[in-house]
mmCIF file as gemmi writes it, N, C-alpha and C atoms, coordinates in Angstrom:
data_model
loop_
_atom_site.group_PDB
_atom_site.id
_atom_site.type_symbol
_atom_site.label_atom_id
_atom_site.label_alt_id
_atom_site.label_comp_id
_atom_site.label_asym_id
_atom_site.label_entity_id
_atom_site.label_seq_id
_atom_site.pdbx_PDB_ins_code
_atom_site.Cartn_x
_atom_site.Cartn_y
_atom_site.Cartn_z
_atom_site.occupancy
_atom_site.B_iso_or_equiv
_atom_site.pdbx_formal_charge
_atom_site.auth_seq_id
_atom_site.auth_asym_id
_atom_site.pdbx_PDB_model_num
ATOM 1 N N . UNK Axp A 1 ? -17.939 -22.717 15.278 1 0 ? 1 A 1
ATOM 2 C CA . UNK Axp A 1 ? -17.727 -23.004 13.864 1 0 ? 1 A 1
ATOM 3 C C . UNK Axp A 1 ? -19.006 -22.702 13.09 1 0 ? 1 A 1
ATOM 4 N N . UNK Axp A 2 ? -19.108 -22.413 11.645 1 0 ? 2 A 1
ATOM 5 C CA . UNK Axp A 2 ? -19.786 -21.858 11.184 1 0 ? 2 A 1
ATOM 6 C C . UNK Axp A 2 ? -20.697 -23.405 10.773 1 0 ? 2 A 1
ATOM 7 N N . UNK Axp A 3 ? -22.516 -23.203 11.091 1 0 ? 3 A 1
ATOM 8 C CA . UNK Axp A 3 ? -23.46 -24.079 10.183 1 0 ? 3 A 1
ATOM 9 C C . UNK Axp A 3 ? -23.879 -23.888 9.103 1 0 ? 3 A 1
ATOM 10 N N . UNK Axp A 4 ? -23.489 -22.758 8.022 1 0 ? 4 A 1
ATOM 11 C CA . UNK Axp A 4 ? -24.079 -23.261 6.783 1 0 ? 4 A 1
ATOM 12 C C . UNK Axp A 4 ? -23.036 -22.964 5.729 1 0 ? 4 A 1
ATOM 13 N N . UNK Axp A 5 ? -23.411 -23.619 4.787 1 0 ? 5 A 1
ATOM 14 C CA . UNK Axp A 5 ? -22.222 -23.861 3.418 1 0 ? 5 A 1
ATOM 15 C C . UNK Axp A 5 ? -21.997 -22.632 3.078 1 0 ? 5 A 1
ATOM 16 N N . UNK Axp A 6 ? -22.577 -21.165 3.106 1 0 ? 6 A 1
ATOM 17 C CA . UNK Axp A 6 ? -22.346 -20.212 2.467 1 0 ? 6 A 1
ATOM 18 C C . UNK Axp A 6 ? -21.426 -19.484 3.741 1 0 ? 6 A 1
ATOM 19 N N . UNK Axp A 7 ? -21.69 -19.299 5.196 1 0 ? 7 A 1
ATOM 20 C CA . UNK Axp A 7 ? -20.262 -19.139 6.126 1 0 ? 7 A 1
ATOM 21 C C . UNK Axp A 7 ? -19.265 -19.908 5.797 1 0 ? 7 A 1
ATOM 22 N N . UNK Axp A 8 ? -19.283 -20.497 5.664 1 0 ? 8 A 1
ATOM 23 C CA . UNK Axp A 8 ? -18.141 -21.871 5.595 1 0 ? 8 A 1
ATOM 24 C C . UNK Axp A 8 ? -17.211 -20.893 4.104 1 0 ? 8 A 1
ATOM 25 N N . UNK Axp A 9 ? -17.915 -20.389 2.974 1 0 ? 9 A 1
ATOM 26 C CA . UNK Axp A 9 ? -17.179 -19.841 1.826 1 0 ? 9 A 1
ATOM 27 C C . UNK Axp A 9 ? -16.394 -18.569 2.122 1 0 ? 9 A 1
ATOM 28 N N . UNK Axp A 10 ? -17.628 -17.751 2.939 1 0 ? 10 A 1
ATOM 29 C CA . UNK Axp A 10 ? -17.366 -16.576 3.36 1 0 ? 10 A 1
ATOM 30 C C . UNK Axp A 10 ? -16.029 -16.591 4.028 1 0 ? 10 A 1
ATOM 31 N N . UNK Axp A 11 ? -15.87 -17.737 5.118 1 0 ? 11 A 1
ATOM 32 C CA . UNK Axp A 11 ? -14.489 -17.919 5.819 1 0 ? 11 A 1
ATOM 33 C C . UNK Axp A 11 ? -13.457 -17.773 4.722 1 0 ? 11 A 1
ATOM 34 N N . UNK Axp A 12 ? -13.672 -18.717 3.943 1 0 ? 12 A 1
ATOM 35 C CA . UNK Axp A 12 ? -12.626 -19.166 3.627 1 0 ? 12 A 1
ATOM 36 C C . UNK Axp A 12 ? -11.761 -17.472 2.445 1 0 ? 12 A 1
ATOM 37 N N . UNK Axp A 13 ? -13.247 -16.846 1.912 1 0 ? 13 A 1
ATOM 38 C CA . UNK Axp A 13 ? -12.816 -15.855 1.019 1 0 ? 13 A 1
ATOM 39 C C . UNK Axp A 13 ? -12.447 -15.027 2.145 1 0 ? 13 A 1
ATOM 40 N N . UNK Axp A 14 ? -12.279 -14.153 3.467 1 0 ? 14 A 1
ATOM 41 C CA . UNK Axp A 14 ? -11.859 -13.759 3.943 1 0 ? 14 A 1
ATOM 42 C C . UNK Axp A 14 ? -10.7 -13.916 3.971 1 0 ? 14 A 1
ATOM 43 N N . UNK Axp A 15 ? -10.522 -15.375 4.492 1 0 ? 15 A 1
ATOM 44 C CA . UNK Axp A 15 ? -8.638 -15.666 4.289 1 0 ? 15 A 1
ATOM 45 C C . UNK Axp A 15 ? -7.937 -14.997 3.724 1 0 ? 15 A 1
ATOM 46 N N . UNK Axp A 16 ? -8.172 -15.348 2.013 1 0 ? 16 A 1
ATOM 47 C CA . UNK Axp A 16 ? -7.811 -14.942 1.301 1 0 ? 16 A 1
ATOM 48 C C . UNK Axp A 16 ? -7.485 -13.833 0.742 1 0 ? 16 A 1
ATOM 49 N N . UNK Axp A 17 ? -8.982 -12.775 1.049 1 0 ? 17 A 1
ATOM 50 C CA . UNK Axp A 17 ? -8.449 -11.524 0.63 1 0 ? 17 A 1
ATOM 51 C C . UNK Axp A 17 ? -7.919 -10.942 1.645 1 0 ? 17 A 1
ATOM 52 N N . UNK Axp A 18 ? -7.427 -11.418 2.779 1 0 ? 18 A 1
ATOM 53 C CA . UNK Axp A 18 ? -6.726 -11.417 4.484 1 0 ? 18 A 1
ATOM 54 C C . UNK Axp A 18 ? -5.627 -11.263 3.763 1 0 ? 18 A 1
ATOM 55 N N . UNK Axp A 19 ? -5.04 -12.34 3.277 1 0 ? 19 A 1
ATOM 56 C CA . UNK Axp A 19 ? -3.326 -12.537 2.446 1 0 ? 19 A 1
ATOM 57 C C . UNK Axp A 19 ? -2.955 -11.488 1.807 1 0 ? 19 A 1
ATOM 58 N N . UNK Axp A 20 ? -4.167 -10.991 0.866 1 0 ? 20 A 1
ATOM 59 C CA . UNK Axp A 20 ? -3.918 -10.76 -0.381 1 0 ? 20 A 1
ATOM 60 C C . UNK Axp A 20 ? -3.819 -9.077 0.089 1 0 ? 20 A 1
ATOM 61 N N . UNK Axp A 21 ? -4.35 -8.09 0.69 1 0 ? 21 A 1
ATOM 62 C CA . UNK Axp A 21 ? -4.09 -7.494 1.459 1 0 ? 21 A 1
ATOM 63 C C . UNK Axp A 21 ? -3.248 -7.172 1.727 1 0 ? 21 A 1
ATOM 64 N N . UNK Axp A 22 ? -2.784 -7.934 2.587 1 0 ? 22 A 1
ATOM 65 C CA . UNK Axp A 22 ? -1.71 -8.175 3.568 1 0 ? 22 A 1
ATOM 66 C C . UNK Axp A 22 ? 0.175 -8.046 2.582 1 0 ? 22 A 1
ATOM 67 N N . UNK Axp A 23 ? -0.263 -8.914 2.276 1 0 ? 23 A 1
ATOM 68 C CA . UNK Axp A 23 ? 0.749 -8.758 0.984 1 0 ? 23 A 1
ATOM 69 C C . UNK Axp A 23 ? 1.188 -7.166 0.709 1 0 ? 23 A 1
ATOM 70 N N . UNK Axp A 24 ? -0.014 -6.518 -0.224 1 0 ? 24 A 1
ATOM 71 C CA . UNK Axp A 24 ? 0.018 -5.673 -0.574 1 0 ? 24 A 1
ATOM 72 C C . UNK Axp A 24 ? 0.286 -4.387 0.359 1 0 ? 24 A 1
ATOM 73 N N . UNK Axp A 25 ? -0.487 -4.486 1.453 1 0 ? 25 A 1
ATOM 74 C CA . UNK Axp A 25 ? 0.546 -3.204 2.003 1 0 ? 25 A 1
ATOM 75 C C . UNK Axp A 25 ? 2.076 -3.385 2.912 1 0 ? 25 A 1
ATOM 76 N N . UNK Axp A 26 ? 1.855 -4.352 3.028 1 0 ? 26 A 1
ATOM 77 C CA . UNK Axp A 26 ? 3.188 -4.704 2.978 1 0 ? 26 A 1
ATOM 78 C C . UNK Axp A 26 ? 4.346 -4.407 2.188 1 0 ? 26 A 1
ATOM 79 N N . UNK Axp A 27 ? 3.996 -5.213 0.922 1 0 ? 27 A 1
ATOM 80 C CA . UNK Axp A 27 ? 5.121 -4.442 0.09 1 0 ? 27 A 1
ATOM 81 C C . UNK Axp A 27 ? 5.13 -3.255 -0.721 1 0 ? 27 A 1
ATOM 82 N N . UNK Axp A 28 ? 3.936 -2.429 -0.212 1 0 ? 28 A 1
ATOM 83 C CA . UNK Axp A 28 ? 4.155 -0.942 -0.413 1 0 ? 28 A 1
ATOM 84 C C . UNK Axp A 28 ? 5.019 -0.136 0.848 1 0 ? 28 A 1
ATOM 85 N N . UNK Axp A 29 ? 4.231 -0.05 1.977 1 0 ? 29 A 1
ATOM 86 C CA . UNK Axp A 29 ? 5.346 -0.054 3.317 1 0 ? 29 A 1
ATOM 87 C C . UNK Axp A 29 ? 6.907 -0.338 2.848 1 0 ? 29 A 1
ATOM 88 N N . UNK Axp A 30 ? 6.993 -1.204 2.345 1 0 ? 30 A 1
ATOM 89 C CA . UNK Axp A 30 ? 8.482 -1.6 2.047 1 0 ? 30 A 1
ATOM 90 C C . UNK Axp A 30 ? 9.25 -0.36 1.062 1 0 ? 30 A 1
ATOM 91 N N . UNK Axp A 31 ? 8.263 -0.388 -0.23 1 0 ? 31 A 1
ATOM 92 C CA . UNK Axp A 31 ? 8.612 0.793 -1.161 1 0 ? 31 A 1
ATOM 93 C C . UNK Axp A 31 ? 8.82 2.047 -0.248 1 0 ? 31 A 1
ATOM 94 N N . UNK Axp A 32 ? 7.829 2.183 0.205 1 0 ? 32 A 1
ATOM 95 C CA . UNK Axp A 32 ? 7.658 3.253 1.144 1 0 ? 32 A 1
ATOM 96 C C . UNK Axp A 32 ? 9.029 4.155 1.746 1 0 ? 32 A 1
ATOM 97 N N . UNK Axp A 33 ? 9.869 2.778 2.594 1 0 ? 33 A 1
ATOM 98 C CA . UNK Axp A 33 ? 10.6 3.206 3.534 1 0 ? 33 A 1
ATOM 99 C C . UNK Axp A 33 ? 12.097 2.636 2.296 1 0 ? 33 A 1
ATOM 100 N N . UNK Axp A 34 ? 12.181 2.066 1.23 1 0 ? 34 A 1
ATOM 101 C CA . UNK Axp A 34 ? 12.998 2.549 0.055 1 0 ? 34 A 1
ATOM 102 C C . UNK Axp A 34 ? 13.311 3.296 0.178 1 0 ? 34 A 1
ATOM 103 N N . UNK Axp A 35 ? 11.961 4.198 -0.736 1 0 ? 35 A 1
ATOM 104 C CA . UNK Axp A 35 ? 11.988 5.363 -0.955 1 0 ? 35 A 1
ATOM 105 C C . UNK Axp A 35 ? 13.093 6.204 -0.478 1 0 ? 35 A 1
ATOM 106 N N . UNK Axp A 36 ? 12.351 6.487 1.192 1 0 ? 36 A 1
ATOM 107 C CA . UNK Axp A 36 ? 12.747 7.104 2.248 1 0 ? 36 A 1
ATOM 108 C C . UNK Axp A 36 ? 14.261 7.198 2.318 1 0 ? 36 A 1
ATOM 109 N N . UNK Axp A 37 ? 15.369 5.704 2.016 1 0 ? 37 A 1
ATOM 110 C CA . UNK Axp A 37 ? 16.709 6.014 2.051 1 0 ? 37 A 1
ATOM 111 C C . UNK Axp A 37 ? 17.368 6.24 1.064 1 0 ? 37 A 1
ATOM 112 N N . UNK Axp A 38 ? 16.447 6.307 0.064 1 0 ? 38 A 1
ATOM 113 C CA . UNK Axp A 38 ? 17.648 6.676 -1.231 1 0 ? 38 A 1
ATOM 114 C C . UNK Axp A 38 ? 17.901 8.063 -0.941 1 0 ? 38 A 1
ATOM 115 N N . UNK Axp A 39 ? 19.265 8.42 -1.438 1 0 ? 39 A 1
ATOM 116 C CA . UNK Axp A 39 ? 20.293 9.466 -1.446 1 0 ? 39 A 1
ATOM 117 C C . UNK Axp A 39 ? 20.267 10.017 -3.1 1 0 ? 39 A 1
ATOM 118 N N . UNK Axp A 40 ? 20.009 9.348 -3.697 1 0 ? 40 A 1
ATOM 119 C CA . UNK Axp A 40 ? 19.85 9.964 -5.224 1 0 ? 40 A 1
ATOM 120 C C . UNK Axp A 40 ? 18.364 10.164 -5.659 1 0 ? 40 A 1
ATOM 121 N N . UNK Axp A 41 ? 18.943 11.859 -6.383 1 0 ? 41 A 1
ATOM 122 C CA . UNK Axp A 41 ? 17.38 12.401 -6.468 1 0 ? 41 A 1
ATOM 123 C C . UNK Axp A 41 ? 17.103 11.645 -7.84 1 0 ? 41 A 1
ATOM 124 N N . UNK Axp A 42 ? 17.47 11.12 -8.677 1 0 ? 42 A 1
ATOM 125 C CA . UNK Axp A 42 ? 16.978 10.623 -9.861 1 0 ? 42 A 1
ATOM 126 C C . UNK Axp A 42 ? 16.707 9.38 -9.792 1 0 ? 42 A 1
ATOM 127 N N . UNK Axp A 43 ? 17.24 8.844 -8.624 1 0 ? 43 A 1
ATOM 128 C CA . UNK Axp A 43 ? 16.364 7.463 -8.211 1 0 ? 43 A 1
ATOM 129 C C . UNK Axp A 43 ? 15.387 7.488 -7.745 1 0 ? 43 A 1
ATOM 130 N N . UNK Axp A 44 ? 15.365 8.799 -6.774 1 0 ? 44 A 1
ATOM 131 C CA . UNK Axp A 44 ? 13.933 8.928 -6.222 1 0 ? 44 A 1
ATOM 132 C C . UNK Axp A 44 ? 13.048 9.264 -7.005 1 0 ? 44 A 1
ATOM 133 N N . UNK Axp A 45 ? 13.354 9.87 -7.415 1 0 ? 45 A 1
ATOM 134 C CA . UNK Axp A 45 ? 12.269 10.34 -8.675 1 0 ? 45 A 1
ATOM 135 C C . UNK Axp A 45 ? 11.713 9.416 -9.687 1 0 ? 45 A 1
ATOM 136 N N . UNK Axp A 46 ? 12.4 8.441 -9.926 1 0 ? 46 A 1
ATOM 137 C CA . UNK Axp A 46 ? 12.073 7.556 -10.544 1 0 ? 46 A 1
ATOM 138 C C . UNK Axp A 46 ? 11.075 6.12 -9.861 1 0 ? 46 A 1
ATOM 139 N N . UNK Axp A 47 ? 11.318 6.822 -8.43 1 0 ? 47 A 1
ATOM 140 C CA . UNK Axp A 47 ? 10.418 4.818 -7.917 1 0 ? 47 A 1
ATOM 141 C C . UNK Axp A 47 ? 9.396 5.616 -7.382 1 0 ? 47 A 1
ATOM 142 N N . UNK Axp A 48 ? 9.173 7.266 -7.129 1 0 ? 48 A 1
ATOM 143 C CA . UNK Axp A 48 ? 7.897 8.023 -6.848 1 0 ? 48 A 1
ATOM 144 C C . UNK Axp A 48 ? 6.512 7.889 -7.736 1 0 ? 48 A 1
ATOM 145 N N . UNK Axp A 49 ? 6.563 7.334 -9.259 1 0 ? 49 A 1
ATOM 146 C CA . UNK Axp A 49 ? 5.31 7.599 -9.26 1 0 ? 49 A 1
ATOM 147 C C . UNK Axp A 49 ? 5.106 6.064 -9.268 1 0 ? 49 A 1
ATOM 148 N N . UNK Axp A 50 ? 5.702 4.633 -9.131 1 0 ? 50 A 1
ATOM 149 C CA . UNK Axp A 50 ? 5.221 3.37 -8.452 1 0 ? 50 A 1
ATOM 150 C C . UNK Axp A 50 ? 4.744 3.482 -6.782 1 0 ? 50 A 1
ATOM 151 N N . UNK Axp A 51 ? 5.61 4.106 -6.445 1 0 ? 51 A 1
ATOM 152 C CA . UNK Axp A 51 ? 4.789 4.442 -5.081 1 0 ? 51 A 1
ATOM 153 C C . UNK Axp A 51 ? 3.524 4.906 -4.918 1 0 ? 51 A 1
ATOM 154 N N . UNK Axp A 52 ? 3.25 6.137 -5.735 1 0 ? 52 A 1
ATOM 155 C CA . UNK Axp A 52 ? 1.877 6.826 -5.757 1 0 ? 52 A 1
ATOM 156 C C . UNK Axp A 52 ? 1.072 5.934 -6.31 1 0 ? 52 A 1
ATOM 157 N N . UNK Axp A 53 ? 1.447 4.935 -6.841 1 0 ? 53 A 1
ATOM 158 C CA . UNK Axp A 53 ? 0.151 3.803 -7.916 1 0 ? 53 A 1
ATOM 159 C C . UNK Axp A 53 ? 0.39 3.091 -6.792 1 0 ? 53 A 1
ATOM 160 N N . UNK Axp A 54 ? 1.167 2.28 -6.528 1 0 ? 54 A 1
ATOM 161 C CA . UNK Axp A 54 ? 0.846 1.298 -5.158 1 0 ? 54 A 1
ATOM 162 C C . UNK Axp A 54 ? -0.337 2.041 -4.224 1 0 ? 54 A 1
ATOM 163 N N . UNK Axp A 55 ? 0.066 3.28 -3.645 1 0 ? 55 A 1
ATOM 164 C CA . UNK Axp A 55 ? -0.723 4.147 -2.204 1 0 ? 55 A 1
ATOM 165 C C . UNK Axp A 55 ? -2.019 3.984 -3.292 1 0 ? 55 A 1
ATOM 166 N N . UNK Axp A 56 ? -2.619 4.467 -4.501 1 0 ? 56 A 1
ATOM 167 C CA . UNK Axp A 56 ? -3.565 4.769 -4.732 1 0 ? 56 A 1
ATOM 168 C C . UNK Axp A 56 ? -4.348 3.524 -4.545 1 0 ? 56 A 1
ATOM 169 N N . UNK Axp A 57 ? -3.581 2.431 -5.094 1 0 ? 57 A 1
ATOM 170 C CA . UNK Axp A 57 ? -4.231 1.054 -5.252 1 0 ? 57 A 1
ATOM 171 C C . UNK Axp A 57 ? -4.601 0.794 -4.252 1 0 ? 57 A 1
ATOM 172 N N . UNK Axp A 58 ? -4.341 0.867 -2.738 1 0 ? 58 A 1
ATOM 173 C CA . UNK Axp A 58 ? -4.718 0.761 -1.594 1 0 ? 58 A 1
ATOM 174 C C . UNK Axp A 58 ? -5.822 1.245 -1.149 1 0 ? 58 A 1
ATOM 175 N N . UNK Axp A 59 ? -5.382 2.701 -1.119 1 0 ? 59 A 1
ATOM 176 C CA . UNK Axp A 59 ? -6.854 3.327 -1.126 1 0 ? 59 A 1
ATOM 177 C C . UNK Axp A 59 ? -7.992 2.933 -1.727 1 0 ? 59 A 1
ATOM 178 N N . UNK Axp A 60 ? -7.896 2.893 -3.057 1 0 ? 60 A 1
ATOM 179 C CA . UNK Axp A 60 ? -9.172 2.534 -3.892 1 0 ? 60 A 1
ATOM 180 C C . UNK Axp A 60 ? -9.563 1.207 -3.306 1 0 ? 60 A 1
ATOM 181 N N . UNK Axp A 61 ? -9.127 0.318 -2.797 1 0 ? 61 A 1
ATOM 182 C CA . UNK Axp A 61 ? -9.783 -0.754 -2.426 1 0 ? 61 A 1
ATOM 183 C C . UNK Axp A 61 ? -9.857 -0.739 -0.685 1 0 ? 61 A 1
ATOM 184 N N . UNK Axp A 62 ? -9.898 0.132 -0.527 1 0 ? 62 A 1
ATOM 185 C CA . UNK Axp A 62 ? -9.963 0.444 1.148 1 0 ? 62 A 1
ATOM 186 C C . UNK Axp A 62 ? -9.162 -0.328 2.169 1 0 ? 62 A 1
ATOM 187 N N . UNK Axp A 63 ? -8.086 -0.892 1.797 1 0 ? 63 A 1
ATOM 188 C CA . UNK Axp A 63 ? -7.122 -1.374 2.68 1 0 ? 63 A 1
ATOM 189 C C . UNK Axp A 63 ? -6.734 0.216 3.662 1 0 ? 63 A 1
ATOM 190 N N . UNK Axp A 64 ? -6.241 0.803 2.772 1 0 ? 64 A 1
ATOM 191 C CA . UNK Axp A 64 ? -5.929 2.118 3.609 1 0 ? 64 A 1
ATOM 192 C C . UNK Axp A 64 ? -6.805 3.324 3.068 1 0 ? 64 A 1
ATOM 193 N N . UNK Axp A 65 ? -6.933 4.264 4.301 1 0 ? 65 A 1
ATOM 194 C CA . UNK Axp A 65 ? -7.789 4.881 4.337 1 0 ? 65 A 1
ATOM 195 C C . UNK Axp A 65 ? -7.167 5.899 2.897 1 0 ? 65 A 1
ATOM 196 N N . UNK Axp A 66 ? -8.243 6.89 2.127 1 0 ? 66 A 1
ATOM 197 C CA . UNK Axp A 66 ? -7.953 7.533 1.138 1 0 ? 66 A 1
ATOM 198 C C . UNK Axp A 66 ? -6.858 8.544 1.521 1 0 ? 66 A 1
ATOM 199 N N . UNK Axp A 67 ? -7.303 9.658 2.745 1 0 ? 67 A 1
ATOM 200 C CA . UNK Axp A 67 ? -6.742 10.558 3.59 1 0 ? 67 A 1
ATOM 201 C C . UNK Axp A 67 ? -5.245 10.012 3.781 1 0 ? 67 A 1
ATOM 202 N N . UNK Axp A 68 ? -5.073 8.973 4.562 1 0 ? 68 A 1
ATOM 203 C CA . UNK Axp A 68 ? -3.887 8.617 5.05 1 0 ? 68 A 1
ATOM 204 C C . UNK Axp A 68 ? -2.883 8.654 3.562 1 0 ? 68 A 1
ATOM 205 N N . UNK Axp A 69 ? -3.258 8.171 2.351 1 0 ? 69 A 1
ATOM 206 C CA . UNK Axp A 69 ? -2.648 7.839 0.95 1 0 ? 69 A 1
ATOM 207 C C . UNK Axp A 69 ? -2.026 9.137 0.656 1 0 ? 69 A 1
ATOM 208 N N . UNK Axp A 70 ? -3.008 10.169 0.525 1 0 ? 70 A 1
ATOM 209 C CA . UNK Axp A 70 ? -2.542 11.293 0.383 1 0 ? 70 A 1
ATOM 210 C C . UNK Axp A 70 ? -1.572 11.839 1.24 1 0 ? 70 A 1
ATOM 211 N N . UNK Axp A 71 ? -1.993 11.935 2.459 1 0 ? 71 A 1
ATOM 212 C CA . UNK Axp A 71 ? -0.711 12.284 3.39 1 0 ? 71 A 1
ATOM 213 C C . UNK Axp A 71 ? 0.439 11.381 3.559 1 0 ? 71 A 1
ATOM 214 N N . UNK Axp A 72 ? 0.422 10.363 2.858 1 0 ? 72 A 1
ATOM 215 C CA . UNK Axp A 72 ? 1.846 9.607 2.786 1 0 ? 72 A 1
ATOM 216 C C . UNK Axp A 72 ? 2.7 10.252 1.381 1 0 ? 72 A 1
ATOM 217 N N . UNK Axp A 73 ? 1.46 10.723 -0.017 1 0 ? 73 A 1
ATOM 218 C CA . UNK Axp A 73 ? 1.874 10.678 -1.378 1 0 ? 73 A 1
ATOM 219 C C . UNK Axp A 73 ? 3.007 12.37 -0.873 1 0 ? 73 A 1
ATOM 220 N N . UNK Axp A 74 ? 2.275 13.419 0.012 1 0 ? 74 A 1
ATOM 221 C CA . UNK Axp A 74 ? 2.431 14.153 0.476 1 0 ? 74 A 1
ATOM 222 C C . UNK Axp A 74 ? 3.7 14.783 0.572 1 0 ? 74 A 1
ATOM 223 N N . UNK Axp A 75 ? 4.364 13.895 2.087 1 0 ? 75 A 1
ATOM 224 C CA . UNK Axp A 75 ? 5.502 14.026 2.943 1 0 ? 75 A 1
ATOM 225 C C . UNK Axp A 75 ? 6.209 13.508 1.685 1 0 ? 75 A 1
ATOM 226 N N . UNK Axp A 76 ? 5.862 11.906 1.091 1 0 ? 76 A 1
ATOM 227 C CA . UNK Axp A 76 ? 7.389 11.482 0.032 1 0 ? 76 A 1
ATOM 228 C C . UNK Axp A 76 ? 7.804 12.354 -0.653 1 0 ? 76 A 1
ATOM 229 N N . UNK Axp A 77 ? 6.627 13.511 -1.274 1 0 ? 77 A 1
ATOM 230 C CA . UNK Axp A 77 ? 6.987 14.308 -2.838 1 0 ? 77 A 1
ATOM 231 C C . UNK Axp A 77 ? 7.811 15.236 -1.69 1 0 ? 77 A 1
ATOM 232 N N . UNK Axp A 78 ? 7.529 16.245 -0.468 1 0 ? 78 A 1
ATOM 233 C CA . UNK Axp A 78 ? 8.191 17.062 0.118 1 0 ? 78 A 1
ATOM 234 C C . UNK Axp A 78 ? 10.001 16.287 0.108 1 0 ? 78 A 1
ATOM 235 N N . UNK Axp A 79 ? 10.097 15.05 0.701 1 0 ? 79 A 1
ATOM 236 C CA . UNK Axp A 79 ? 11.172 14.374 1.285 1 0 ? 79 A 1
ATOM 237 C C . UNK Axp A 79 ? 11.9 14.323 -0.283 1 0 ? 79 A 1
ATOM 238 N N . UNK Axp A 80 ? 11.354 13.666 -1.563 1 0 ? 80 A 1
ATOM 239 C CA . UNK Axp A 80 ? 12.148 13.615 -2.994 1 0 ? 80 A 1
ATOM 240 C C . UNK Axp A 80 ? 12.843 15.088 -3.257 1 0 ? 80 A 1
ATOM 241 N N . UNK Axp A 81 ? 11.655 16.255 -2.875 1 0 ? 81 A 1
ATOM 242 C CA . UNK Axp A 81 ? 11.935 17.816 -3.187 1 0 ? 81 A 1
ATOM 243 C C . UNK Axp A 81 ? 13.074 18.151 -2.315 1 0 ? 81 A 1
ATOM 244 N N . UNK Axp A 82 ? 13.427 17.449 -1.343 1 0 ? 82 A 1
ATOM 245 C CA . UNK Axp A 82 ? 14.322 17.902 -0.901 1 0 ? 82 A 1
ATOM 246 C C . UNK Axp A 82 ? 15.955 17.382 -1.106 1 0 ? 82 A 1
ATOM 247 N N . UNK Axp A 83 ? 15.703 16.055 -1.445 1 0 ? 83 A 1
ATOM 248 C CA . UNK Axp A 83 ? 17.345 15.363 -1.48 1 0 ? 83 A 1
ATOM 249 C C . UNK Axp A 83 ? 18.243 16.309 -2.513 1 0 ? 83 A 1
């Protein structure tokens, strides 16, 4: 266990931005694989650029790597171009 008052904060803000995180790619993942089953191109088209702001938001705060964002923003725009 941690001895001084400033570990003891550090823990606890870890938690937190642990959740908060967590949360978040989570329910991008979720958008994600949405995405992935819609059958209508004007739906897709329409929840593609919340997706690309979710992936970016990730990236920019380094939950996920920048590279990986792009190659997800990538494959979706190929997969929308195609329905």
């Amino acid at each position: 266990m941690a001895n001084h008052k400033s570990a003891l904060k550090r823990i606890r803000q870890n938690e937190s931005k642990r959740t908060r995180n967590k949360y978040q790619h989570k329910t991008t993942r979720n958008a994600i694989k949405k995405l992935r089953e819609l059958t209508d191109k004007k739906e897709a088209e329409a929840l593609l650029p919340s997706v690309y702001m979710m992936l970016d938001k990730l990236a920019k705060k380094n939950i996920i790597h920048a590279n990986k964002a792009a190659n997800l923003k990538s494959g979706l725009t190929k997969h929308v171009a195609a329905i």
